[in-house]
TIVEX-684793 format. One record per residue (C-alpha): y negated, z negated, x negated. Coordinates in pm, whole numbers, plus 50000, padded with zeros to 5 digits. Layout:
BEGIN
> Y,Z,X
> Y,Z,X $
...
This chain:
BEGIN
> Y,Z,X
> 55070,50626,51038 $
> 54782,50367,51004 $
> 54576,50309,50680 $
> 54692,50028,50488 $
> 54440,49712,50534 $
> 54177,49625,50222 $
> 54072,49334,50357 $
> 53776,49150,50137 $
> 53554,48848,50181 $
> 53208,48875,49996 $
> 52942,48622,50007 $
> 52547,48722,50051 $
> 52342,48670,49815 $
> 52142,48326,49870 $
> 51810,48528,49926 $
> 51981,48716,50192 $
> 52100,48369,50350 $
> 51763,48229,50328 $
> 51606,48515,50496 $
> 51885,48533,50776 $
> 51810,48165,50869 $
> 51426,48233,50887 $
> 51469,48553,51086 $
> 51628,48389,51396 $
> 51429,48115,51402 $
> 51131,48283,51338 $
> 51178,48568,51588 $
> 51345,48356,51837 $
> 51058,48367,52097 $
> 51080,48755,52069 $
> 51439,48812,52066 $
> 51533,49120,52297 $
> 51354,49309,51997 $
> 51718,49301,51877 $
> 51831,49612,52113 $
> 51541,49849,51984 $
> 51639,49752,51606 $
> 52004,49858,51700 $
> 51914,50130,51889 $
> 51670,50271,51624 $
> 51931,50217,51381 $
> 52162,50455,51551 $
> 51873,50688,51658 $
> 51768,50775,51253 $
> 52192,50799,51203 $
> 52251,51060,51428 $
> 51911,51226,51276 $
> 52068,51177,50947 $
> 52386,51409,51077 $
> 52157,51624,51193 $
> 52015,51728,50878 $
> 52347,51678,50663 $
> 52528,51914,50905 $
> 52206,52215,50784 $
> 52286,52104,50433 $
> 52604,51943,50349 $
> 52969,52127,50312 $
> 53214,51957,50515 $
> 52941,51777,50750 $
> 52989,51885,51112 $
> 52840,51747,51414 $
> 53096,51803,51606 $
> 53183,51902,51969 $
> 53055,51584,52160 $
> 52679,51547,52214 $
> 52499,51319,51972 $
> 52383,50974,52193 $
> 52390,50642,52153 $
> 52607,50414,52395 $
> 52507,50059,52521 $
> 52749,49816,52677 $
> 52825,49463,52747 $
> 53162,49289,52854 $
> 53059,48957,53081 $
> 53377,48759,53000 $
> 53451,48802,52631 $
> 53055,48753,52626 $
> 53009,49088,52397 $
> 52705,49363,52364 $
> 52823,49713,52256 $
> 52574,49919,52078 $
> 52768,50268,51955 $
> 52664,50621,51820 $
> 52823,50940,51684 $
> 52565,50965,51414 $
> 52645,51017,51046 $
> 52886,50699,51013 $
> 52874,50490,50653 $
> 53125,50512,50403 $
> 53259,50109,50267 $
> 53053,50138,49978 $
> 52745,50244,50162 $
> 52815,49942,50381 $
> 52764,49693,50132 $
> 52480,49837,49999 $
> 52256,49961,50316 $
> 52388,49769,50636 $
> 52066,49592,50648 $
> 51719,49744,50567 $
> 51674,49345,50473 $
> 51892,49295,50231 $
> 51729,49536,50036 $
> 51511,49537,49638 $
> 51218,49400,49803 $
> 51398,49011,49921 $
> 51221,48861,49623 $
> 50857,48945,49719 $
> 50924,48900,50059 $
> 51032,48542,49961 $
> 50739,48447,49758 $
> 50490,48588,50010 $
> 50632,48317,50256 $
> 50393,48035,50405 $
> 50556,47824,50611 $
> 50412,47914,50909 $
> 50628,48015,51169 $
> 50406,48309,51308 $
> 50243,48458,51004 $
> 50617,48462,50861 $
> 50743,48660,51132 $
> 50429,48913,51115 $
> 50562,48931,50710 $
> 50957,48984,50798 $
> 50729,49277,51013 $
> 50647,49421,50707 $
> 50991,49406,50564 $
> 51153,49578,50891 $
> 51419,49346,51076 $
> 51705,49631,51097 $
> 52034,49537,51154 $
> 52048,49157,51083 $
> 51828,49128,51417 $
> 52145,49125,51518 $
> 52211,48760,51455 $
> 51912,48648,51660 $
> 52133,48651,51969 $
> 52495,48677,51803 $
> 52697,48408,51610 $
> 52933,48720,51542 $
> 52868,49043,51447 $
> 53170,49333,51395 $
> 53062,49675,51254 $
> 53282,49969,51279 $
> 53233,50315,51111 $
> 53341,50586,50952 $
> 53126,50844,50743 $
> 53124,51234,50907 $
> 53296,51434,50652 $
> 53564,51159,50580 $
> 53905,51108,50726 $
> 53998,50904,50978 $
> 54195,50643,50773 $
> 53818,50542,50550 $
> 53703,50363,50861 $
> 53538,50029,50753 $
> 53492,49713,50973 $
> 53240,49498,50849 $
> 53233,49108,50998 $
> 52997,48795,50950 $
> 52921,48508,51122 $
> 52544,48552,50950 $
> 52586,48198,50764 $
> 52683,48364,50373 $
> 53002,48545,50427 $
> 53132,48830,50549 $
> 53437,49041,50505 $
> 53533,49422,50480 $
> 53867,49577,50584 $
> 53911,49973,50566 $
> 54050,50053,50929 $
> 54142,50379,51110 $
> 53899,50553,51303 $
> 53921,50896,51495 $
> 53556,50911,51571 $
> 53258,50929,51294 $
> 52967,50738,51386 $
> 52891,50369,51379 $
> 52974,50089,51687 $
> 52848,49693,51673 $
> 52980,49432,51878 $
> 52773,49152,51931 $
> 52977,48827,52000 $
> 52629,48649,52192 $
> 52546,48296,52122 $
> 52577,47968,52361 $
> 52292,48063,52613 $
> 52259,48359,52573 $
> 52443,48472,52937 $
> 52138,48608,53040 $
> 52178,48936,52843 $
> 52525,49010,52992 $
> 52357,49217,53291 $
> 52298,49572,53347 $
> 51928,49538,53465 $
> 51841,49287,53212 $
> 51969,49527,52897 $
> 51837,49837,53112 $
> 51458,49665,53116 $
> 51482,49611,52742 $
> 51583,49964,52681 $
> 51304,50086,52872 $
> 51035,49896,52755 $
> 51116,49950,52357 $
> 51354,50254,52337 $
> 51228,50568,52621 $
> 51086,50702,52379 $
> 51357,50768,52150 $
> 51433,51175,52196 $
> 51781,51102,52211 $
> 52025,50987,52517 $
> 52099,50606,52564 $
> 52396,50560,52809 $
> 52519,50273,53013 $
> 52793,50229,53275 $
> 52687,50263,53564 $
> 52765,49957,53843 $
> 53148,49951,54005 $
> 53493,50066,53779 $
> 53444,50383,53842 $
> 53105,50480,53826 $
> 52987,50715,53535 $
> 52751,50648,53252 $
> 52378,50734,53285 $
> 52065,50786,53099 $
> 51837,50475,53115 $
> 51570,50651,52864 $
> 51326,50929,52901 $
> 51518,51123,52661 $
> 51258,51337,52551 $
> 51037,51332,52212 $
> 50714,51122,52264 $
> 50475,51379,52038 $
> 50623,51633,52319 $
> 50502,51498,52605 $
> 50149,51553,52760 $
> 49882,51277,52626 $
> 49765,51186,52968 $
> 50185,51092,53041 $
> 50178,50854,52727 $
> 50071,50494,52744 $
> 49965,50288,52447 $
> 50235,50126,52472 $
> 50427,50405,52463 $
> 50278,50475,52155 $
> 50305,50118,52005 $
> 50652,50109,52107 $
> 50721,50470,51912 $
> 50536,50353,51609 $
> 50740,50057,51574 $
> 51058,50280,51601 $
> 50949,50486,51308 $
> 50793,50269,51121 $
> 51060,49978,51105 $
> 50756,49728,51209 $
> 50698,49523,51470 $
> 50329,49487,51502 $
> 50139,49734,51683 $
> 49968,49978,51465 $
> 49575,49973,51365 $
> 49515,50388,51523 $
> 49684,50670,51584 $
> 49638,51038,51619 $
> 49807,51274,51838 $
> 49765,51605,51796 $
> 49923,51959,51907 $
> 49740,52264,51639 $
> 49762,52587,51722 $
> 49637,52902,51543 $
> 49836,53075,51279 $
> 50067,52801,51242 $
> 50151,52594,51580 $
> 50259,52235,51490 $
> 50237,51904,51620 $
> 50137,51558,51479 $
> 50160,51221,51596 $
> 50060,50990,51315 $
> 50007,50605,51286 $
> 49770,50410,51057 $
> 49942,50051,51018 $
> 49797,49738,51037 $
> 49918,49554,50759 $
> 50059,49736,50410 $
> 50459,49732,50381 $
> 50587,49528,50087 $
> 50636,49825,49911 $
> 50329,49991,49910 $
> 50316,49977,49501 $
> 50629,50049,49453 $
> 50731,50360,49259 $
> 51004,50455,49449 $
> 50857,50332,49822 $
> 50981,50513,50160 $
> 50754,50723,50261 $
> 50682,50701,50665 $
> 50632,51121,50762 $
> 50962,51244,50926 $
> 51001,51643,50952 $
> 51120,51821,51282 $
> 51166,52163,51356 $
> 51159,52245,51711 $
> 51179,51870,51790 $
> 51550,51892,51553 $
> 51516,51631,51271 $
> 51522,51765,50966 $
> 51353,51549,50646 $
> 51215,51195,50599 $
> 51014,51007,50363 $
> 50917,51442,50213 $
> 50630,51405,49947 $
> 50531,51718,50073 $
> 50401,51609,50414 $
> 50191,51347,50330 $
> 49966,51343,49987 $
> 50073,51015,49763 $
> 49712,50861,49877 $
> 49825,50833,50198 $
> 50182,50714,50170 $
> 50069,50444,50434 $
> 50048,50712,50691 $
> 50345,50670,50990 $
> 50511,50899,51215 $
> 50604,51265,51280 $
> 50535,51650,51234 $
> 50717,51895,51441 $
> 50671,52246,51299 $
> 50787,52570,51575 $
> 50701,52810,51241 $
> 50989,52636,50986 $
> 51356,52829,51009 $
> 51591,52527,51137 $
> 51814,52570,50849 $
> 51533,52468,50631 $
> 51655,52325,50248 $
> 51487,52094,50050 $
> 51407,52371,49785 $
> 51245,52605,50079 $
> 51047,52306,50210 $
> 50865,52241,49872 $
> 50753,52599,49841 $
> 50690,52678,50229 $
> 50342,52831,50272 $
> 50381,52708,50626 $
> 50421,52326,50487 $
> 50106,52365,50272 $
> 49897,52478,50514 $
> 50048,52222,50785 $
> 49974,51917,50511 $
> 49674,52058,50441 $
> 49551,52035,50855 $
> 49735,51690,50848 $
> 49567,51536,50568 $
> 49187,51642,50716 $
> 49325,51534,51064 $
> 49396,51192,50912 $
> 49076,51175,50723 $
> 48884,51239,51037 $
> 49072,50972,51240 $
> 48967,50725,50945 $
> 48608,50869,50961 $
> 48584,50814,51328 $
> 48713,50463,51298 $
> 48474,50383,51048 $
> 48157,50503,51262 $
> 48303,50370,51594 $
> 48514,50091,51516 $
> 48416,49906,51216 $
> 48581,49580,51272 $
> 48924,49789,51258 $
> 48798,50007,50938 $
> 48770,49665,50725 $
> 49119,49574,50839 $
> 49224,49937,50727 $
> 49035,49873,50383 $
> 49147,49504,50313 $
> 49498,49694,50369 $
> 49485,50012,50181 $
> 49149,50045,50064 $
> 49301,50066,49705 $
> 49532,50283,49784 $
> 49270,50569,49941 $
> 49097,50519,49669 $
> 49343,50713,49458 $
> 49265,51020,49695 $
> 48956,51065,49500 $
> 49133,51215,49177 $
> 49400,51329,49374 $
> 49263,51505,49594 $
> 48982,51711,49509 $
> 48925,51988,49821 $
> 48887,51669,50055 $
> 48700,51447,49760 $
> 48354,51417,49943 $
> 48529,51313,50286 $
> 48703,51063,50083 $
> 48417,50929,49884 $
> 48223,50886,50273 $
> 48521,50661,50335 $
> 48496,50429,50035 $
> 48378,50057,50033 $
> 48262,49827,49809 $
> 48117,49483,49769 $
> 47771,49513,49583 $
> 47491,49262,49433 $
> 47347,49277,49783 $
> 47655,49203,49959 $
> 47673,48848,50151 $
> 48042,48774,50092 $
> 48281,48908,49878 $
> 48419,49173,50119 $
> 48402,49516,50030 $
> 48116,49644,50345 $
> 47922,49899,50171 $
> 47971,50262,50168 $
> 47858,50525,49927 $
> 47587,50651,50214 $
> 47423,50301,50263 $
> 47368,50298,49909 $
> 47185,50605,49858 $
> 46987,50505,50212 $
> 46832,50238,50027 $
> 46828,50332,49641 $
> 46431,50200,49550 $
> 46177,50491,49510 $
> 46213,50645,49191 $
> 46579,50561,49146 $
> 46774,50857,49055 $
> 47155,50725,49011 $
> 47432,50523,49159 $
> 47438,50239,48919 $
> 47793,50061,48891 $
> 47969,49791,48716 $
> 48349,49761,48617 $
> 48501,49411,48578 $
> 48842,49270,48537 $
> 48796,49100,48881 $
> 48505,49052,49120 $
> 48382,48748,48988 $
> 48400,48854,48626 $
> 48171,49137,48772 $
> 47896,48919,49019 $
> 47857,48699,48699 $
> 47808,48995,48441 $
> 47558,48960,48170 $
> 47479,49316,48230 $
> 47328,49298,48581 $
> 47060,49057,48468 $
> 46768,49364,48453 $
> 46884,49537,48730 $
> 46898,49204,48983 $
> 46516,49158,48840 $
> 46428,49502,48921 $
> 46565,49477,49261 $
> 46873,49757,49205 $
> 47179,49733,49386 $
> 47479,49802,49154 $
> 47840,49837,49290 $
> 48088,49627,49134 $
> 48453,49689,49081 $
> 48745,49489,49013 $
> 49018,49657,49100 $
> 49175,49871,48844 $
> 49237,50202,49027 $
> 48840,50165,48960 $
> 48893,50302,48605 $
> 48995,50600,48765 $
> 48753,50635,49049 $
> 48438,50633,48829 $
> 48612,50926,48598 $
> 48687,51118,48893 $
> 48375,51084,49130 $
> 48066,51147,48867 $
> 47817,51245,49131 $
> 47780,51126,49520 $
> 47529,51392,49762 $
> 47374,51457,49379 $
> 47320,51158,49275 $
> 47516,51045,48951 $
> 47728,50765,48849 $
> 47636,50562,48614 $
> 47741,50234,48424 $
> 47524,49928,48389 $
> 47723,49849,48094 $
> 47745,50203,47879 $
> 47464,50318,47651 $
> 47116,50235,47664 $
> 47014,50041,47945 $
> 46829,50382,48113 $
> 46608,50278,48465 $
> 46370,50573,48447 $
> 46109,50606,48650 $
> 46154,50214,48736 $
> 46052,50132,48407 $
> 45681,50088,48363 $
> 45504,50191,47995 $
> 45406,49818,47966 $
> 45778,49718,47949 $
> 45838,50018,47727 $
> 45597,49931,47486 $
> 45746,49563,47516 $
> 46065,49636,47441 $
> 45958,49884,47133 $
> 45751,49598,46983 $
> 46027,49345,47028 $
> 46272,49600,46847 $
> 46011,49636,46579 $
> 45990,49227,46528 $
> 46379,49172,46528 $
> 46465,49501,46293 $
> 46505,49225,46025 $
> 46745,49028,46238 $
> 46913,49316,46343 $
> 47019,49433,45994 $
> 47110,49085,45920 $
> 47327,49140,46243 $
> 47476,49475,46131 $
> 47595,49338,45782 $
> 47741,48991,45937 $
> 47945,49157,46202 $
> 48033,49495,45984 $
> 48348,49692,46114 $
> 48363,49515,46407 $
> 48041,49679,46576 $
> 47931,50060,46591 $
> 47568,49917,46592 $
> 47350,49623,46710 $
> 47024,49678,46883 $
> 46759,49488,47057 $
> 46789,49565,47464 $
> 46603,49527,47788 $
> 46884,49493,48024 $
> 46916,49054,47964 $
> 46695,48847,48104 $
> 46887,48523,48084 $
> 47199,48568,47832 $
> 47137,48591,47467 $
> 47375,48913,47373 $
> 47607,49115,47542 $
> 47860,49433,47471 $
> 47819,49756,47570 $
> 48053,50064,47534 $
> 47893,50355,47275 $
> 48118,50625,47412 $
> 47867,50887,47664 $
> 48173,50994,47849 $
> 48422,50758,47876 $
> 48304,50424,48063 $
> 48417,50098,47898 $
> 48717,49944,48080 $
> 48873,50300,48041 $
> 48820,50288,47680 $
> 48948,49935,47618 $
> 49267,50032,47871 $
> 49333,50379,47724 $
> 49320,50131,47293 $
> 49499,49909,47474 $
> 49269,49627,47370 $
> 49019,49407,47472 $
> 48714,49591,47353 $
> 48559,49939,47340 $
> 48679,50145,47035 $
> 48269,50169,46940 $
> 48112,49866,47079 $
> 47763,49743,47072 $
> 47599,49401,47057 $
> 47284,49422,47224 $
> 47026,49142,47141 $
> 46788,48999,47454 $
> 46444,48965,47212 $
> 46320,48708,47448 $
> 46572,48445,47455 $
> 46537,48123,47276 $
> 46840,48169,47075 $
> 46768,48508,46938 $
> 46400,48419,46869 $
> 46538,48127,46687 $
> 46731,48304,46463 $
> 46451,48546,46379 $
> 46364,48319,46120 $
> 46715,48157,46002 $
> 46744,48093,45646 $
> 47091,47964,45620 $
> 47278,48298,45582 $
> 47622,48105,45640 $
> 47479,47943,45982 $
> 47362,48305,46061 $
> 47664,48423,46002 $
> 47834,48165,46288 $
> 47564,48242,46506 $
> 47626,48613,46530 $
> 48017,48592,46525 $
> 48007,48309,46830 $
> 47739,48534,46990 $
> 47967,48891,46996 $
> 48261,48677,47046 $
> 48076,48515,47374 $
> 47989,48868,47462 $
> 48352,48998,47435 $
> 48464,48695,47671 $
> 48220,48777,47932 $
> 48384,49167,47944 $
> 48705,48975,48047 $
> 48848,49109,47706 $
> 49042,48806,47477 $
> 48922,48739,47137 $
> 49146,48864,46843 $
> 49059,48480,46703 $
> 49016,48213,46977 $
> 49074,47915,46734 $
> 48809,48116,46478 $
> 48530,48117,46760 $
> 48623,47752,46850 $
> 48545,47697,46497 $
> 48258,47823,46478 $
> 48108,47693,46825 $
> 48177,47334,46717 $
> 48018,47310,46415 $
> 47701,47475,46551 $
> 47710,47203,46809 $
> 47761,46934,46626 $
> 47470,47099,46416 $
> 47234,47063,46717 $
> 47167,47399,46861 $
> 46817,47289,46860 $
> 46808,47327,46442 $
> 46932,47718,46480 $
């Protein structure tokens, strides 16, 4: 008896629509890519029933062998892409038939430019998945049934791609998944064997898994048109790069080629193999909480986990590709994975392999290493707290812009720095900012551009962190150019010592006038050496924690213990050495700590106060201070 029909028409949402209509036309030029989405599609289902049948009652794989099917019927103009992989129930049709449709439409909408080519590099980032579908079809069915339901929770699942589509529960023997692809006007020239045979080929041999095609003539069998056989398997000198391209962009759900790769079989007490891509551009989700992660599991070339926060360390959640273990039982449970001595020790080799590939791109292709860093500099960044066996190999890697650097790009490593630190110097000065140019502006390099002393500056705020984490680089310590005392050492000559003790001696009387104006809202004020052209600035009082992790850790805009630090030589301050008006001193040292809070990037707990204030000494004449 046949299931009764539930027969629904939904509508797509209008982001979905919009993003449908700038997929074809956008990919148009490179439409075959439509086969490999499919295919890959029905390659990760059949590895999903793989790994439910180890761990899920009631999920078999059943007697025929898992492979994927390709057809194509010339006269009602159809292309058949099948599988027996792990099916989808109705409900898990509306919610995953397209990687697309998924959380991240919104910010793939607002990172749109306009431009035809840079759009379709961004729907890259987003994966193309099943809706690649409509590039050559004006109809799309979907048939499938979940393994582990019965036959009568089949779902068919049909759109013309234009904002509707329906659903109708159906009967259907087999588990798995089949698309028919009713092709477009002009489109004739996929509807022959070679044609769909060249695509395969070219974007699918590598997938481990059987594609089949009928052969020529009624009665000829099907064949394998693929290799068949996993890629990380295979000798190096038998893979192409674009072999490996092609693989990358199967795992990866990207169509861009990746930035590097490494390929490697370890063997000692452990034998595994890796074959690992670094991408060229970050996926939308990079900062996402919840993100995919890109490292599948195999045992014995048997898919068994994806997206495992236990292959790949949450610094390098960018990292693409596969591990195949021959020391992990196949019947391997989530539970066992996360405390498998075998898995540690195979992360562990991973992670340095990866570190080393990075190195060696770095040293021998720099060009590519500032594409990596523009791309997930940020994100290895992290690897510094995270990660502290492998800290030293990651601080090698880091890059920053400095007070030397040309343009604002981020070209300076840790080891150039120290190469050329001036005679004498004995720390890695640094300065954190709200942004980079809140930082290249800072009142607080003023001494150290005089003096000649490069100073790293840092904007973004995975900084905080960084500085906390990495307090020393080949012995030489980090320090802030805007904490405590403005410290140069042996850079400092006694003239300028004695200098700045005489100048603290002359403005003790304006400093106490200073303390008692500002009360509460300073821990002290003091004369300082580190201005040479700004008239005050705030520095953070606390020895160990550095002053944008204070202010983020109050939650204000300001250090819990700041300092206002007086420059002794500027016109201003010397002016007010001898001020008599107690009430126009007063103005002058509110607008001056409230000028020195705005240059920290902080926001003043009184804007219309310090506006105040400001205008009245103008319209004073600043020259009567």
């Amino acid at each position: 008896m046949s299931a009764p029909t539930q027969q629904e028409r939904f509508s797509f949402q209008a982001e979905v629509v919009q993003l449908l209509d700038l997929m074809i036309h956008s990919l148009y030029s490179n439409k075959e890519i439509f086969l490999r989405e499919l295919i890959s599609n029905a390659s990760d289902a059949i590895d999903r029933l793989r790994f439910a049948a180890l761990t899920e009652p009631g999920i078999e794989q059943g007697d025929q062998p898992l492979q994927i099917r390709v057809a194509f019927d010339k006269d009602a103009r159809t292309i058949t892409v099948s599988d027996n992989g792990i099916g989808m129930s109705r409900q898990e049709v509306m919610e995953n038939i397209g990687t697309i449709a998924k959380s991240g439409t919104r910010e793939f909408l607002k990172g749109l430019t306009g431009d035809q080519r840079k759009d379709a590099n961004l729907i890259g980032q987003f994966g193309v998945g099943f809706y690649s579908a409509f590039i050559v079809a004006d109809r799309v069915t979907l048939t499938t049934r979940r393994a582990g339901l019965p036959p009568s929770e089949g779902v068919r699942w049909e759109s013309d791609g234009r904002g509707e589509y329906e659903l109708e529960t159906v009967e259907r023997p087999e588990q798995g998944t089949e698309i028919v692809l009713h092709l477009r006007a002009g489109e004739d020239d996929l509807l022959n064997a070679y044609r769909l045979r060249t695509i395969i080929q070219k974007y699918s041999d590598h997938i481990s898994l059987p594609i089949l095609m009928p052969g020529e003539g009624e009665d000829a069998e099907e064949t394998v048109v693929n290799r068949a056989s996993a890629l990380w398997a295979r000798p190096k000198n038998e893979i192409s790069e674009q072999d490996y391209n092609e693989f990358y962009k199967h795992v990866a759900h990207d169509f861009t080629d990746p930035l590097a790769h490494l390929h490697a079989k370890v063997e000692g007490k452990y034998e595994y193999t890796l074959l690992l891509f670094i991408p060229a551009h970050a996926p939308y989700d990079l900062w996402f909480p919840d993100a995919r992660r890109g490292v599948k599991l195999h045992v014995q070339r048997v898919f068994i986990m994806d997206d495992s926060s236990r292959l790949m360390p949450q610094y390098l959640r960018f990292v693409r590709g596969v591990i195949d273990s021959n020391d992990l039982p196949l019947n391997i449970s989530r539970e066992i994975l996360q405390s498998s001595r075998v898995v540690d020790s195979i992360r562990s080799g991973a992670v340095k392999r990866v570190l080393r590939l990075l190195k060696d791109l770095s040293e021998n292709e720099p060009e590519k290493y500032a594409t990596f860093w523009r791309e997930f500099g940020a994100v290895l960044k992290e690897g510094v707290a995270e990660d502290y066996s492998n800290r030293d190999d990651i601080a090698r890697l880091l890059r920053f812009t400095t007070t030397r650097s040309e343009t604002d790009e981020p070209d300076v490593s840790l080891t150039d720095y120290v190469g050329r630190m001036k005679d004498g110097q004995d720390k890695i000065y640094y300065l954190l900012a709200p942004s980079l140019a809140a930082a290249k502006n800072s009142p607080h390099l003023e001494i150290f551009r005089k003096k000649g002393i490069e100073v790293l500056l840092l904007g973004d705020p995975v900084d905080n962190w960084l500085v906390t984490s990495l307090q020393d680089f080949e012995g030489k310590r980090l320090r802030s150019v805007a904490q405590g005392v403005a410290d140069l050492g042996a850079l400092e000559d006694e003239a300028e010592k004695e200098a700045n003790e005489k100048a603290g001696t002359e403005l003790s009387g304006l400093v106490e006038r200073f303390k008692t104006i500002l009360g509460d809202k300073v821990f002290d004020v003091r004369t300082t050496n580190r201005l040479t052209t700004s008239p005050a600035c705030i520095v953070a009082n606390e020895p160990d924690i550095e002053l944008n992790l204070a202010r983020r850790l109050r939650g204000t805009g300001v250090p819990s213990q700041p300092i206002l630090e007086l420059n002794p030589d500027h016109a201003i301050i010397r002016r007010l050495r001898d001020e008599t008006d107690d009430e126009r001193l007063a103005n002058w040292a509110h607008v001056l700590y409230d000028q020195s809070i705005l240059t920290l990037g902080a926001r003043l707990e009184d804007p219309a106060a310090f506006v105040d204030r400001l205008n009245g000494l103008l319209m004073g004449g600043a020259g009567e201070a």
